[in-house]
C-alpha positions in Angstrom: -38.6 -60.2 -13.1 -42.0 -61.0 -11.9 -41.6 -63.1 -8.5 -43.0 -65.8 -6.9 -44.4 -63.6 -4.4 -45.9 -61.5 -6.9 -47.5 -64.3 -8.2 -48.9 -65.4 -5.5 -50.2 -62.0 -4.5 -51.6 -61.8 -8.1 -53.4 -65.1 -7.4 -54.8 -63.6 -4.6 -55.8 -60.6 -5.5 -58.0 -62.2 -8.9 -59.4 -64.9 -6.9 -60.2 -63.9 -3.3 -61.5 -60.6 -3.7 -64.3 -60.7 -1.2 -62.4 -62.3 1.3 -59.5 -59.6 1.3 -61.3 -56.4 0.0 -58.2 -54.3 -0.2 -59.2 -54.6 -4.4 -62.7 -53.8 -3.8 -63.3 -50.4 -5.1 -66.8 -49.7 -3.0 -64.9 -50.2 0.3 -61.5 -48.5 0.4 -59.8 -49.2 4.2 -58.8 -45.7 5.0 -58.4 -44.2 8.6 -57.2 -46.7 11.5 -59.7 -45.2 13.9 -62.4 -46.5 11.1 -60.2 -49.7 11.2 -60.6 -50.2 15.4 -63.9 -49.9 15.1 -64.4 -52.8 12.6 -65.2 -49.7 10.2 -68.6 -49.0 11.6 -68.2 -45.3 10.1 -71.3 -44.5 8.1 -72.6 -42.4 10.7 -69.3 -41.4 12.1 -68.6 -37.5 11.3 -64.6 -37.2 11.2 -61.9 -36.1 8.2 -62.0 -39.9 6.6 -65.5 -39.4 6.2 -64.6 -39.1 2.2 -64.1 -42.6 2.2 -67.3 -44.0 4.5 -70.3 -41.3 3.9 -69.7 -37.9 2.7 -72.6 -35.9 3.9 -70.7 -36.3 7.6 -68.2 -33.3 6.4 -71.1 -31.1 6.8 -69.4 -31.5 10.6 -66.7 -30.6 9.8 -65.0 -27.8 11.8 -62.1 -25.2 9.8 -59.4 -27.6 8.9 -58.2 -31.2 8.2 -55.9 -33.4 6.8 -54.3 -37.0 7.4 -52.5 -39.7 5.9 -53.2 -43.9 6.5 -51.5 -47.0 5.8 -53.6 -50.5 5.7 -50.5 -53.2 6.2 -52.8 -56.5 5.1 -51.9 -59.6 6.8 -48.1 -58.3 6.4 -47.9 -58.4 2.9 -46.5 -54.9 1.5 -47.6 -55.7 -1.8 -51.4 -56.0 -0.5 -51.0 -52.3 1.3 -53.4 -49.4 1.1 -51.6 -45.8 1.2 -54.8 -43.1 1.7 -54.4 -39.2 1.8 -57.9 -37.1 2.9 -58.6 -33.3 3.0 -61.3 -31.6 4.2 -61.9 -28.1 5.0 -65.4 -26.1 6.0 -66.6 -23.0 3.7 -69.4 -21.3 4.6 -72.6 -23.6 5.1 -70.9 -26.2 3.3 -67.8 -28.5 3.6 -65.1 -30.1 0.9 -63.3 -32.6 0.8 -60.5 -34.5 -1.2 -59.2 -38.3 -1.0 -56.7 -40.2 -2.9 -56.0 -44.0 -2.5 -53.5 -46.6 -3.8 -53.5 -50.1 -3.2 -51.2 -53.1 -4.8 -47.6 -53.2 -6.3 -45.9 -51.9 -9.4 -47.2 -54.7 -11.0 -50.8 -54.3 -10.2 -51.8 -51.3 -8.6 -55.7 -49.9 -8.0 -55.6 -45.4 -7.7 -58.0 -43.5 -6.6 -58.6 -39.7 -6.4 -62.2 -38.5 -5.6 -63.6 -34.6 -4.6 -66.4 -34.2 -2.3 -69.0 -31.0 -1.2 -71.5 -31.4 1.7 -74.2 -29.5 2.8 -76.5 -29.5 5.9 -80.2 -29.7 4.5 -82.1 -28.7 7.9 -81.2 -28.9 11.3 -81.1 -32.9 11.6 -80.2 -33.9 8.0 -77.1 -33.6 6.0 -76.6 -34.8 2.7 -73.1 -35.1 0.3 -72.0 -36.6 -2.9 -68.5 -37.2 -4.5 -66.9 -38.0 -8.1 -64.2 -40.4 -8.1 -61.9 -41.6 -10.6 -60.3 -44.7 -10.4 -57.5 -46.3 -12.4 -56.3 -49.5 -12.3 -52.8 -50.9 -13.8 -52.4 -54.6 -14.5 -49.0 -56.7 -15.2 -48.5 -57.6 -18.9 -51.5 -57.5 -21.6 -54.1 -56.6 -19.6 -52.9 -53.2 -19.7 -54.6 -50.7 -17.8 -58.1 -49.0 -16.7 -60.4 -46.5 -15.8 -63.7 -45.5 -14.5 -65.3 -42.7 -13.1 -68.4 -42.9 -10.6 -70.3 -40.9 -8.3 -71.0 -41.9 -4.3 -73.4 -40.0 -2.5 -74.6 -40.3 1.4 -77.3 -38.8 4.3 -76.5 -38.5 7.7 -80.0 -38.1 10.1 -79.5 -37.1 13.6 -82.7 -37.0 15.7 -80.4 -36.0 18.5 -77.7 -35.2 19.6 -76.5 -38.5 21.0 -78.0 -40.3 18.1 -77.3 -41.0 14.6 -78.5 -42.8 11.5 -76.3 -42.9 8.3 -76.8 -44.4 4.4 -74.2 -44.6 2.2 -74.9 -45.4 -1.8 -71.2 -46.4 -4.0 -71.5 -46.2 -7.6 -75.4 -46.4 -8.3 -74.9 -46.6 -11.9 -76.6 -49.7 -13.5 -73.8 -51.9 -15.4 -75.1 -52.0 -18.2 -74.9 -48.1 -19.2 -71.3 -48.7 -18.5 -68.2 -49.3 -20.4 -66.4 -51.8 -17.5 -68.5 -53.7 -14.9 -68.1 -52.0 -11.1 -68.8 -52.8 -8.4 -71.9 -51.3 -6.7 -72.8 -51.2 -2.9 -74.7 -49.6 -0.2 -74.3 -49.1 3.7 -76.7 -48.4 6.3 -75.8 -48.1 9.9 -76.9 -46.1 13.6 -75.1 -45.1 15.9 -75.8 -43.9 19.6 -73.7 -42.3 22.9 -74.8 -44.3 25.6 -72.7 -41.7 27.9 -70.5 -38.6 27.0 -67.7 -40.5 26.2 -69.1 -43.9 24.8 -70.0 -44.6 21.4 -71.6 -47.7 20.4 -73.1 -48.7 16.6 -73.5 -51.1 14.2 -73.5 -51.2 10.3 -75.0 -53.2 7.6 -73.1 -53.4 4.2 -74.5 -55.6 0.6 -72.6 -55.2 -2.5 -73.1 -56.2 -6.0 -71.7 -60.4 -5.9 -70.5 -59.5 -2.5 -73.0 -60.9 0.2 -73.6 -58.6 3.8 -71.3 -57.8 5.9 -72.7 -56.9 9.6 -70.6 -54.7 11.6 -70.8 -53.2 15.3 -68.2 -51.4 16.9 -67.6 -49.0 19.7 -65.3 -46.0 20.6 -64.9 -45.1 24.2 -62.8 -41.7 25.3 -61.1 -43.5 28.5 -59.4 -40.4 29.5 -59.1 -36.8 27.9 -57.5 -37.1 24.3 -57.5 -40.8 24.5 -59.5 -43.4 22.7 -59.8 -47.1 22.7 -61.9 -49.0 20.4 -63.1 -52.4 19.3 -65.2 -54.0 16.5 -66.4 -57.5 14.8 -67.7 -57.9 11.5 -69.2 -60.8 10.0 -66.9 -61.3 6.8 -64.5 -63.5 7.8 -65.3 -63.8 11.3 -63.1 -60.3 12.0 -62.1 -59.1 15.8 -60.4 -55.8 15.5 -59.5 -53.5 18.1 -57.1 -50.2 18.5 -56.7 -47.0 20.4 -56.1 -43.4 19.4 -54.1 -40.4 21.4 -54.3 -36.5 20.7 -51.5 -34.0 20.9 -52.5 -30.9 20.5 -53.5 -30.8 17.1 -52.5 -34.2 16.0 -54.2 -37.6 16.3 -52.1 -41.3 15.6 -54.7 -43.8 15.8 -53.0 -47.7 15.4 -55.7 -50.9 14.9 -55.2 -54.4 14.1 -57.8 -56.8 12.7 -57.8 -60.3 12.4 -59.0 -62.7 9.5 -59.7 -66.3 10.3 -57.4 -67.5 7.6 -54.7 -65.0 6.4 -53.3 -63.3 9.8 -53.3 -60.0 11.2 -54.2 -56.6 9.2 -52.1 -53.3 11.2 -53.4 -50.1 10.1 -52.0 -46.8 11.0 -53.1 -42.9 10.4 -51.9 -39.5 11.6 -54.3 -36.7 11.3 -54.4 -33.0 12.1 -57.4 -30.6 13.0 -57.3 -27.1 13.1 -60.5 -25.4 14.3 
């Protein structure tokens, strides 16, 4: 039987979308380090780079892999399960993401596959397919879409950073089903070894801009604490991060100014 809950979440999902943007398909929440930081990531080289700008794997170093969950305002029906892999070959790096947000009755899936390259000493570039499909309760019946995403990373220097980020840059009209379409643009810079401050600009299709800054601070060898606002919905978050040999659990919480608290969680392991 479809529940009041599920109703309810249903409601939510078709008419907030902007406000809650676990349905949006250009920004998927995946990696709670990301999530600390108020997901000022466009110009942040890691394994959940898939997800924010994929010409950052060209940092990437042998071997990677991690899992995430996105607990939205405590709802388990509003979660966000994401899987990445990434894994250097020769001059270039690949990667591999799959998402899945919602409920058995209205679920969003994601799988996507990712190659970047370093273009010269200070420029990277990358690009990834994706494939989404999309399940919906009762006639509605389901969906799917395929899109590209593509991304530069610039570093002048070594403490300093410029990313873009382009999500589906197909014009609607040459499309079957309407998606959404969004760009990100951010910089960010270490104002000491361990420090890292930036900030993030984000405008999609019907969507407004979303400002971000953020900051990640290594307060003591193989541990991280971070914190970030962004302008949607007036949004504090905060988190920290601690490494075990080749292991990483990074834990955040954001807040919204209406709905509660949003408690992400990801476990991810390197091998250089």
């Amino acid at each position: 039987m479809f529940s009041l809950q599920k109703i309810s979440v249903s409601v939510y999902i078709a008419f907030f979308p902007l406000a809650l943007r676990a349905g949006d398909p250009s920004f998927i929440p995946a990696g709670a380090a990301q999530a600390g930081m108020a997901y000022v990531t466009v110009m942040k080289p890691d394994l959940w780079s898939s997800f924010h700008n994929q010409a950052a794997l060209a940092f990437q170093q042998g071997f990677s892999c991690g899992i995430c969950y996105d607990n939205r305002f405590g709802i388990k029906e509003m979660g966000t399960c994401t899987a990445s892999f990434a894994a250097k070959t020769g001059r270039a790096a690949i990667g591999a993401i799959y998402s899945r947000f919602g409920y058995s009755d209205f679920n969003r899936q994601m799988a996507g596959i990712a190659c970047a390259l370093p273009i010269s000493g200070n420029l990277a570039a990358g690009v990834q397919i994706d494939f989404f499909n999309e399940k919906m309760y009762g006639e509605y019946g389901d969906s799917q879409a395929l899109t590209f995403e593509a991304g530069l990373l610039i570093t002048p220097t070594e403490d300093l950073r410029f990313g873009i980020h382009l999500f589906n840059p197909v014009p609607n009209s040459v499309r079957k089903n309407e998606m959404t379409s969004g760009i990100r643009a951010g910089a960010g810079i270490k104002l000491t070894g361990n420090l890292l401050a930036g900030a993030e600009l984000e405008m999609t299709t019907g969507g407004g801009v979303d400002l971000r800054t953020g900051f990640d601070f290594e307060i003591a060898k193989g541990f991280w604490l971070r914190g970030g606002f962004r302008t949607m919905n007036s949004s504090f978050s905060f988190g920290f991060g601690y490494r075990v040999k080749t292991a990483i659990i990074d834990i955040a919480f954001a807040t919204h100014e209406k709905l509660g608290i949003t408690s992400s969680i990801s476990l991810t392991f390197v091998i250089k």
